[in-house]
SEFIZA-3560 file (N, C-alpha, C; in Angstrom, 3 decimals):
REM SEFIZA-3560
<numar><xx>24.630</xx><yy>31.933</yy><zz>-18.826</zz><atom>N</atom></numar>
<numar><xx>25.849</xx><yy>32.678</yy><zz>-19.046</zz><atom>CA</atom></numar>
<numar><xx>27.066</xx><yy>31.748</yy><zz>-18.996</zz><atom>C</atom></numar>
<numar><xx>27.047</xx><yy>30.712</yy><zz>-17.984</zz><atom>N</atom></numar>
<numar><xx>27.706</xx><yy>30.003</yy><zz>-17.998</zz><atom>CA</atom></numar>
<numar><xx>28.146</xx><yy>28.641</yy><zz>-19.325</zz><atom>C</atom></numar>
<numar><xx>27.003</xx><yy>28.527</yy><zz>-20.254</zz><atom>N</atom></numar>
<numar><xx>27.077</xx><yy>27.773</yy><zz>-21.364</zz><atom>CA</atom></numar>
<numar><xx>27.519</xx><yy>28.611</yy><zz>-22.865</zz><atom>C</atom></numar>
<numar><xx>27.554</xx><yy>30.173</yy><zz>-22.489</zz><atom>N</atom></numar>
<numar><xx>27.915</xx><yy>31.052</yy><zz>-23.292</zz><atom>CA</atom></numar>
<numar><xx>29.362</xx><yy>31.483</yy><zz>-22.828</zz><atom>C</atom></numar>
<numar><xx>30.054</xx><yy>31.428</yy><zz>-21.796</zz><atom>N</atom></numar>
<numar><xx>31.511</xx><yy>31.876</yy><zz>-21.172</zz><atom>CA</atom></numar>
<numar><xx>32.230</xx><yy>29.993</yy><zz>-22.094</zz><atom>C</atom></numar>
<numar><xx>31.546</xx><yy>28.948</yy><zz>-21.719</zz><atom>N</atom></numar>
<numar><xx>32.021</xx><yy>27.852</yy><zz>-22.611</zz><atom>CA</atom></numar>
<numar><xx>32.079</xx><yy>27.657</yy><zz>-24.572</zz><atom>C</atom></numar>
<numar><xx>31.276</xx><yy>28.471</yy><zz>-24.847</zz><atom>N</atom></numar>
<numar><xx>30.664</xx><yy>28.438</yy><zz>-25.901</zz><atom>CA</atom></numar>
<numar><xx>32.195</xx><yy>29.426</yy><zz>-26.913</zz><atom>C</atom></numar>
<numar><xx>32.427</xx><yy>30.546</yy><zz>-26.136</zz><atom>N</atom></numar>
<numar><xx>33.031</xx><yy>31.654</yy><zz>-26.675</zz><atom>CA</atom></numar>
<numar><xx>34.827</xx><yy>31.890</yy><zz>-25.889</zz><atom>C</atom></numar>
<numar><xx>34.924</xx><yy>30.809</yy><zz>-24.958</zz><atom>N</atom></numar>
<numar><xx>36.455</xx><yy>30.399</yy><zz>-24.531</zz><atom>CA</atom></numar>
<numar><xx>36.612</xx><yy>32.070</yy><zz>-23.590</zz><atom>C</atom></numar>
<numar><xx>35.359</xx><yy>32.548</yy><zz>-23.012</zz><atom>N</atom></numar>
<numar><xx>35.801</xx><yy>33.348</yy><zz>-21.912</zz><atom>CA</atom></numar>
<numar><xx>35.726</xx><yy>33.017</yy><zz>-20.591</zz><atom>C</atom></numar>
<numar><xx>36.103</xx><yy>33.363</yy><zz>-19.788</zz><atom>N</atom></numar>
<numar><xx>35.641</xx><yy>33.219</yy><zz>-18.076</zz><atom>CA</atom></numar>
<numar><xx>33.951</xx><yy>33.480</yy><zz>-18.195</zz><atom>C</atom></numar>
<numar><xx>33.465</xx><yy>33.124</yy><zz>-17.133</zz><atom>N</atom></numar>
<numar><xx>32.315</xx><yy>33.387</yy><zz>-16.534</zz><atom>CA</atom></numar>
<numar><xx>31.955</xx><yy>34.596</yy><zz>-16.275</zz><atom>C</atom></numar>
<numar><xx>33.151</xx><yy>34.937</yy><zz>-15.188</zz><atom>N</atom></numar>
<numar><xx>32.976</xx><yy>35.956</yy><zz>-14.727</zz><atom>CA</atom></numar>
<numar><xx>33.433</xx><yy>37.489</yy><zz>-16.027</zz><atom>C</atom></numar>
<numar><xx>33.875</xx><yy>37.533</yy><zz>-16.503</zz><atom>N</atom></numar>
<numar><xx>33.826</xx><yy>38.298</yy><zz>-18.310</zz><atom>CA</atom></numar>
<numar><xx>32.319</xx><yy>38.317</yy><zz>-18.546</zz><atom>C</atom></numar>
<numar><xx>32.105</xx><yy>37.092</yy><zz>-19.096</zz><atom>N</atom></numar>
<numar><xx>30.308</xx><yy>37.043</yy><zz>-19.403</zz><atom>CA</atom></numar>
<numar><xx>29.675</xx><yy>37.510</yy><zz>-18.587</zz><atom>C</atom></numar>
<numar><xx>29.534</xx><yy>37.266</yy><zz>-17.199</zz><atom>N</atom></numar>
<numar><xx>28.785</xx><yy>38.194</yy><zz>-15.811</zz><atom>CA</atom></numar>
<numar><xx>28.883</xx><yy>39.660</yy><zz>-16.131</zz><atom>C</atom></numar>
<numar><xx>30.413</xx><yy>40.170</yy><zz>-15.958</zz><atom>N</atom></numar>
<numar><xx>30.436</xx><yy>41.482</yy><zz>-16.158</zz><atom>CA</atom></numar>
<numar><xx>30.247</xx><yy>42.472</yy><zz>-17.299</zz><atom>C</atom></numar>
<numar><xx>29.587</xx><yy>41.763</yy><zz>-18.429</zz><atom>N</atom></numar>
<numar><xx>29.344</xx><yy>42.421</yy><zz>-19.919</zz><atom>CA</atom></numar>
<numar><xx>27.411</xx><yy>42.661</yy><zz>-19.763</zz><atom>C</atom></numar>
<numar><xx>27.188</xx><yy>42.249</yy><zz>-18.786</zz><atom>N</atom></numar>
<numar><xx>25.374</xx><yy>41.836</yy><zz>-18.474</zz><atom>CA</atom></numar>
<numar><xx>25.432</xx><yy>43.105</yy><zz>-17.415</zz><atom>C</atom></numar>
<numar><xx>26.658</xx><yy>43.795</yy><zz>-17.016</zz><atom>N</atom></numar>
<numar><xx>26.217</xx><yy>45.022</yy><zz>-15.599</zz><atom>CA</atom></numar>
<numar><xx>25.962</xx><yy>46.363</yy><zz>-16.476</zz><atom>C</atom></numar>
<numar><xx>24.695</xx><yy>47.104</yy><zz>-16.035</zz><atom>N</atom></numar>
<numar><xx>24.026</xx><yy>48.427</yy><zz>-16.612</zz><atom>CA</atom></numar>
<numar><xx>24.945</xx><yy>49.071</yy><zz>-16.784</zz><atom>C</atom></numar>
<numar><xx>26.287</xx><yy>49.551</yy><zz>-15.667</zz><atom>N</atom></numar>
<numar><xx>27.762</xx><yy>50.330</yy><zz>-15.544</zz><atom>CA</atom></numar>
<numar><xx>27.994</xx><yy>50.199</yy><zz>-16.404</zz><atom>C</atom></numar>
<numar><xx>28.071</xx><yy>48.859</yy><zz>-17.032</zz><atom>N</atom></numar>
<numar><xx>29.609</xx><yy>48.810</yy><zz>-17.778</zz><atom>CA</atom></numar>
<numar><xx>29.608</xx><yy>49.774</yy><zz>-18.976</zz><atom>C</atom></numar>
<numar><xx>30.583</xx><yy>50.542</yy><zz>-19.705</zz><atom>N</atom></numar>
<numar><xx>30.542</xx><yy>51.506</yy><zz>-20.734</zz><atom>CA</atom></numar>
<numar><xx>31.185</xx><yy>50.814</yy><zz>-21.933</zz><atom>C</atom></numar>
<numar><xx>32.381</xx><yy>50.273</yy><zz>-21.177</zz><atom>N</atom></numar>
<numar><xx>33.317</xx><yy>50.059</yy><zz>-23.034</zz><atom>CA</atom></numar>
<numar><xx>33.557</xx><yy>47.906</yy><zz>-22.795</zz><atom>C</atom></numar>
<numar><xx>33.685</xx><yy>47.662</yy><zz>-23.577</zz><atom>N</atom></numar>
<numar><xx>33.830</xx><yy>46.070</yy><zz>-24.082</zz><atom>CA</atom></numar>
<numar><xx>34.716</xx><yy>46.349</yy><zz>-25.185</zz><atom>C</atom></numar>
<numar><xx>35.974</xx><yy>45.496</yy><zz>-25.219</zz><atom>N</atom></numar>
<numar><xx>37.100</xx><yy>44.943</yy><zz>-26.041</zz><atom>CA</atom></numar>
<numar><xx>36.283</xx><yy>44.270</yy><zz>-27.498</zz><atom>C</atom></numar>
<numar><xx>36.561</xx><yy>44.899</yy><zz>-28.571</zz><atom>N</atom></numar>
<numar><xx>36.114</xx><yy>43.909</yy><zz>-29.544</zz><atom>CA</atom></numar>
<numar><xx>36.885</xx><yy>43.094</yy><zz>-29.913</zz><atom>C</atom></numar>
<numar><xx>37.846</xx><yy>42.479</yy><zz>-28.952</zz><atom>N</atom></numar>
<numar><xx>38.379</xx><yy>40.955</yy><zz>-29.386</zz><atom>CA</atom></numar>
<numar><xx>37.092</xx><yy>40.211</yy><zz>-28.557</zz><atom>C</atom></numar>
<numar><xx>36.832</xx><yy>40.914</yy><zz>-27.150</zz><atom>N</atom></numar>
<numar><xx>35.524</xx><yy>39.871</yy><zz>-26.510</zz><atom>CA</atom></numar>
<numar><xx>34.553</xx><yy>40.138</yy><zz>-27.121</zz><atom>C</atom></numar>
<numar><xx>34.030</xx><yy>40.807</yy><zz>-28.125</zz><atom>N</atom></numar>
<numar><xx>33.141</xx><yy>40.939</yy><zz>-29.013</zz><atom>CA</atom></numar>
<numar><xx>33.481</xx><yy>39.611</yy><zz>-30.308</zz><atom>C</atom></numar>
<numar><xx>34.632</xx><yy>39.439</yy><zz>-30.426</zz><atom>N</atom></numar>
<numar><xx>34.868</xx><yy>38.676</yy><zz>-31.570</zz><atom>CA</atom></numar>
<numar><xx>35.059</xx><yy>37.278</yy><zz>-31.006</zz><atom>C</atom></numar>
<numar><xx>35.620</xx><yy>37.246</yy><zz>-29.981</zz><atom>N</atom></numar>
<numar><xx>35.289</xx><yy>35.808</yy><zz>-28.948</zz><atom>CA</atom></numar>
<numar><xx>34.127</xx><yy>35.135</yy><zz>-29.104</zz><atom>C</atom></numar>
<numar><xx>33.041</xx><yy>36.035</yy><zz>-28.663</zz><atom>N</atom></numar>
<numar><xx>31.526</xx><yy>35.716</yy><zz>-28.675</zz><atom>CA</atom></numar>
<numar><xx>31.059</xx><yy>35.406</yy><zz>-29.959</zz><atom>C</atom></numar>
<numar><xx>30.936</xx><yy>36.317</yy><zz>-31.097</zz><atom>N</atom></numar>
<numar><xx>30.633</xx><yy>35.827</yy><zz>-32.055</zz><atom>CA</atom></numar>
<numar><xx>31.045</xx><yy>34.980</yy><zz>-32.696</zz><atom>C</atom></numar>
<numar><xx>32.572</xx><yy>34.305</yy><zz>-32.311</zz><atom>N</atom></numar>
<numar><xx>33.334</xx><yy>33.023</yy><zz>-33.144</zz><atom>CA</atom></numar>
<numar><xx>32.184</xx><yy>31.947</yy><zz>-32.629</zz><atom>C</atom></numar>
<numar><xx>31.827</xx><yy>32.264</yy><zz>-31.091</zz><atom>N</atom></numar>
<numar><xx>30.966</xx><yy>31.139</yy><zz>-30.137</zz><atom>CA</atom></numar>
<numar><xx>29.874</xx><yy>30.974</yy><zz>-30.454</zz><atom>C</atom></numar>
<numar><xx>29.274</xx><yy>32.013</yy><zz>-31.393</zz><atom>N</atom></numar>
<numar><xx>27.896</xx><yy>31.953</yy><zz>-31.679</zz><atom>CA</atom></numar>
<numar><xx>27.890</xx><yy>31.534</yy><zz>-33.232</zz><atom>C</atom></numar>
<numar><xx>29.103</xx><yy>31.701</yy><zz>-33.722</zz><atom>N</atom></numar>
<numar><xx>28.923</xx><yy>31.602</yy><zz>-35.167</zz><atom>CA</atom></numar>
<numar><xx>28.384</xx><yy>32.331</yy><zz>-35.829</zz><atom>C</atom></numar>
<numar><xx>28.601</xx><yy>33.508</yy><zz>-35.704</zz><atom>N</atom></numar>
<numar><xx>28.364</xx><yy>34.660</yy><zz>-36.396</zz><atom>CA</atom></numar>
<numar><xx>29.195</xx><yy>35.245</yy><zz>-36.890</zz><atom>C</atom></numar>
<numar><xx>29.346</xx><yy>36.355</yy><zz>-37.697</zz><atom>N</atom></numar>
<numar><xx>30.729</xx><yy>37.415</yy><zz>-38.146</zz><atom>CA</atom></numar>
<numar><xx>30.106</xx><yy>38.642</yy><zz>-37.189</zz><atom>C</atom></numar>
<numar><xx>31.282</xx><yy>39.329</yy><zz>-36.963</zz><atom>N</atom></numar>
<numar><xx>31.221</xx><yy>40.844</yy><zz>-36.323</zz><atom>CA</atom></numar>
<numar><xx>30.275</xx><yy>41.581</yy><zz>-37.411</zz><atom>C</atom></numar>
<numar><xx>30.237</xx><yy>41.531</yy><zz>-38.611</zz><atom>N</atom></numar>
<numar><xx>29.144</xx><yy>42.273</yy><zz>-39.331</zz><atom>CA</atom></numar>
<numar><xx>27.799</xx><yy>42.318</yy><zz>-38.884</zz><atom>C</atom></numar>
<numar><xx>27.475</xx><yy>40.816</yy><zz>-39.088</zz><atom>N</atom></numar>
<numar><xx>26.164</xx><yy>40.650</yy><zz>-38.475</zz><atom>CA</atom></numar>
<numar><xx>25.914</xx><yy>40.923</yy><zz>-37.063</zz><atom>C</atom></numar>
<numar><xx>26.762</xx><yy>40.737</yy><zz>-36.519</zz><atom>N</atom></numar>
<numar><xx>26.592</xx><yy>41.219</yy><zz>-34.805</zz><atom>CA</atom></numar>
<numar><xx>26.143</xx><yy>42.880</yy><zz>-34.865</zz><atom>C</atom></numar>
<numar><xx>26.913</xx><yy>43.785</yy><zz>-35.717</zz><atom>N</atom></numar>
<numar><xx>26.951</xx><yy>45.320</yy><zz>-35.739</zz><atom>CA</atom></numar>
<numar><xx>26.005</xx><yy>45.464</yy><zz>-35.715</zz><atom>C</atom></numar>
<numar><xx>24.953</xx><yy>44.633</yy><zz>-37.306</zz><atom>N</atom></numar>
<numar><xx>24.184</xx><yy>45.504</yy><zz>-38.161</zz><atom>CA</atom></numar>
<numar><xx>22.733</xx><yy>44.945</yy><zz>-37.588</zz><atom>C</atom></numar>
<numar><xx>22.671</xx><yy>43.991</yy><zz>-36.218</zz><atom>N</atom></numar>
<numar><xx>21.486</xx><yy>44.040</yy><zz>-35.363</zz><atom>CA</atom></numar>
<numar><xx>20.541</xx><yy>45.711</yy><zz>-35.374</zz><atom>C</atom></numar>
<numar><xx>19.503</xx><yy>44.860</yy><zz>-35.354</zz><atom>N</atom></numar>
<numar><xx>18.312</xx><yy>46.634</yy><zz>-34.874</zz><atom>CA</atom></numar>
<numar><xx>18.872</xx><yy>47.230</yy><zz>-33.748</zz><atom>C</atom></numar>
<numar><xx>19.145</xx><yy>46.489</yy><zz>-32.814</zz><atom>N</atom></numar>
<numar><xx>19.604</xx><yy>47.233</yy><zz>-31.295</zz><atom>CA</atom></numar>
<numar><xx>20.743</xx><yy>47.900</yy><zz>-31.686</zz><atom>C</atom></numar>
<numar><xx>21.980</xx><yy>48.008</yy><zz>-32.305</zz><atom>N</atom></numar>
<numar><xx>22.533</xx><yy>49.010</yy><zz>-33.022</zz><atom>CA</atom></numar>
<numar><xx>22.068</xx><yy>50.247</yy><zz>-33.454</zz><atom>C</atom></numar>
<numar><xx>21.050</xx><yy>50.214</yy><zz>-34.210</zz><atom>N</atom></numar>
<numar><xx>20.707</xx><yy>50.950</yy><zz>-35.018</zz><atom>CA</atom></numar>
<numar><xx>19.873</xx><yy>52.336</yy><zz>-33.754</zz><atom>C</atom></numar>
<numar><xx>19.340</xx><yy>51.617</yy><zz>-32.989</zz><atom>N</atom></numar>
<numar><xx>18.674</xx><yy>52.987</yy><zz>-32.009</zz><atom>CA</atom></numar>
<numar><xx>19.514</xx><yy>52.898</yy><zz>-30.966</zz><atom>C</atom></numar>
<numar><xx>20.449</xx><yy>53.692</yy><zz>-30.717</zz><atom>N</atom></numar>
<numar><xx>21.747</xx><yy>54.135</yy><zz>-29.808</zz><atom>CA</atom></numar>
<numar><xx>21.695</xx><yy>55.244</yy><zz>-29.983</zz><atom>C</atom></numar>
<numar><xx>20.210</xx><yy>56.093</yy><zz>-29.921</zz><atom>N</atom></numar>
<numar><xx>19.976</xx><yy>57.217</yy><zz>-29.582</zz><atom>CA</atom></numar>
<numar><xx>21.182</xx><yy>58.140</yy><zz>-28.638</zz><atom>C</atom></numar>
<numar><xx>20.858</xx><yy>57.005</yy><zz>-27.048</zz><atom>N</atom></numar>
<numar><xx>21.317</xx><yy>57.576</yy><zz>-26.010</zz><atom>CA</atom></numar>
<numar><xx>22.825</xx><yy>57.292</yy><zz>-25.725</zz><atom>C</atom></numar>
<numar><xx>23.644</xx><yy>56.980</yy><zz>-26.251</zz><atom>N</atom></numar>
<numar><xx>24.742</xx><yy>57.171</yy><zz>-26.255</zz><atom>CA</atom></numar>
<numar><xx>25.133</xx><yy>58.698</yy><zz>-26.474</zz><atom>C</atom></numar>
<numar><xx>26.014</xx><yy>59.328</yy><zz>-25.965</zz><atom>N</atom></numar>
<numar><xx>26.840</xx><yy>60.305</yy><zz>-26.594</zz><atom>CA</atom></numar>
<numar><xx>28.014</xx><yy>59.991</yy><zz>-27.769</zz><atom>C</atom></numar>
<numar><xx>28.485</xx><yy>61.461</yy><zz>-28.391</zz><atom>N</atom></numar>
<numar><xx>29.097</xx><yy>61.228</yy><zz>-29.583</zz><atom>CA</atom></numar>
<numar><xx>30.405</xx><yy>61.220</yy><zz>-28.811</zz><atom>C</atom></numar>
<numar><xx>31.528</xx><yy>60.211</yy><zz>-29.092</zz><atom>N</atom></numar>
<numar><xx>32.659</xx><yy>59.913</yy><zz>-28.246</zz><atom>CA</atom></numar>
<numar><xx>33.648</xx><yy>60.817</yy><zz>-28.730</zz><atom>C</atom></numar>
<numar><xx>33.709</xx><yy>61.633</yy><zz>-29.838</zz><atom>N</atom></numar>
<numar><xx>34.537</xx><yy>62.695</yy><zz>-30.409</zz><atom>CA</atom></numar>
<numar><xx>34.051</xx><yy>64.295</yy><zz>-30.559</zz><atom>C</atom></numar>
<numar><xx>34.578</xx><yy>64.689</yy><zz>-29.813</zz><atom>N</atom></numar>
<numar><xx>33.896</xx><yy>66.223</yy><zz>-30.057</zz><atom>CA</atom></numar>
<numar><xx>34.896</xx><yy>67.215</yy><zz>-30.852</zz><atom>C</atom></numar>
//
Protein backbone atom coordinates (compact mmCIF):
# COMPACT_ATOMS: atom_id res chain seq x y z
CA UNK A 1 0.00 0.00 0.00
CA UNK A 2 2.73 1.92 0.76
CA UNK A 3 4.41 1.66 -2.96
CA UNK A 4 0.83 2.46 -4.27
CA UNK A 5 0.20 5.84 -1.76
CA UNK A 6 3.92 6.67 -3.77
CA UNK A 7 2.86 5.53 -7.03
CA UNK A 8 -0.54 7.76 -7.09
CA UNK A 9 0.90 11.09 -4.90
CA UNK A 10 -1.55 10.08 -1.91
CA UNK A 11 -0.80 9.65 1.83
CA UNK A 12 -0.57 6.22 3.11
CA UNK A 13 -2.84 6.60 5.34
CA UNK A 14 -5.76 7.58 2.26
CA UNK A 15 -4.55 4.22 0.70
CA UNK A 16 -5.04 2.38 4.29
CA UNK A 17 -8.41 3.87 4.61
CA UNK A 18 -9.90 3.00 0.97
CA UNK A 19 -8.92 -1.02 1.97
CA UNK A 20 -11.63 -0.57 5.38
CA UNK A 21 -15.05 -2.86 4.74
CA UNK A 22 -16.92 0.67 6.39
CA UNK A 23 -15.86 2.76 4.11
CA UNK A 24 -19.04 3.75 1.70
CA UNK A 25 -18.10 6.77 -0.57
CA UNK A 26 -14.36 7.57 -2.19
CA UNK A 27 -13.71 11.03 -4.03
CA UNK A 28 -13.21 10.36 -7.72
CA UNK A 29 -10.37 12.77 -7.85
CA UNK A 30 -8.72 9.78 -5.43
CA UNK A 31 -10.07 7.53 -7.91
CA UNK A 32 -8.33 9.56 -10.65
CA UNK A 33 -5.10 9.95 -8.49
CA UNK A 34 -4.80 6.19 -8.54
CA UNK A 35 -5.42 5.54 -11.92
CA UNK A 36 -2.95 8.46 -13.21
CA UNK A 37 -0.50 5.99 -10.74
CA UNK A 38 -1.42 3.00 -12.38
CA UNK A 39 -1.68 4.30 -15.79
CA UNK A 40 -4.87 3.66 -16.56
CA UNK A 41 -7.98 5.99 -17.65
CA UNK A 42 -11.08 6.16 -15.28
CA UNK A 43 -12.89 4.23 -18.18
CA UNK A 44 -11.02 1.29 -17.83
CA UNK A 45 -11.01 1.41 -14.10
CA UNK A 46 -15.22 1.61 -14.34
CA UNK A 47 -15.67 -0.98 -16.91
CA UNK A 48 -13.66 -3.79 -14.61
CA UNK A 49 -16.00 -7.13 -13.98
CA UNK A 50 -16.07 -6.13 -10.25
CA UNK A 51 -18.22 -3.19 -11.44
CA UNK A 52 -20.38 -4.97 -13.24
CA UNK A 53 -21.81 -7.33 -10.12
CA UNK A 54 -22.72 -4.49 -7.53
CA UNK A 55 -25.65 -6.44 -6.96
CA UNK A 56 -25.48 -5.38 -3.28
CA UNK A 57 -25.27 -1.93 -3.31
CA UNK A 58 -28.50 0.01 -2.98
CA UNK A 59 -29.99 2.42 -5.59
CA UNK A 60 -28.63 5.94 -4.19
CA UNK A 61 -31.81 7.82 -5.73
CA UNK A 62 -35.20 6.96 -4.88
Amino acid sequence: MNELSNLCGLTPSTVYSLMDPTRKDVRITTIKKICDGLEITLGEFFTSAEFDNLEHLEQEIK
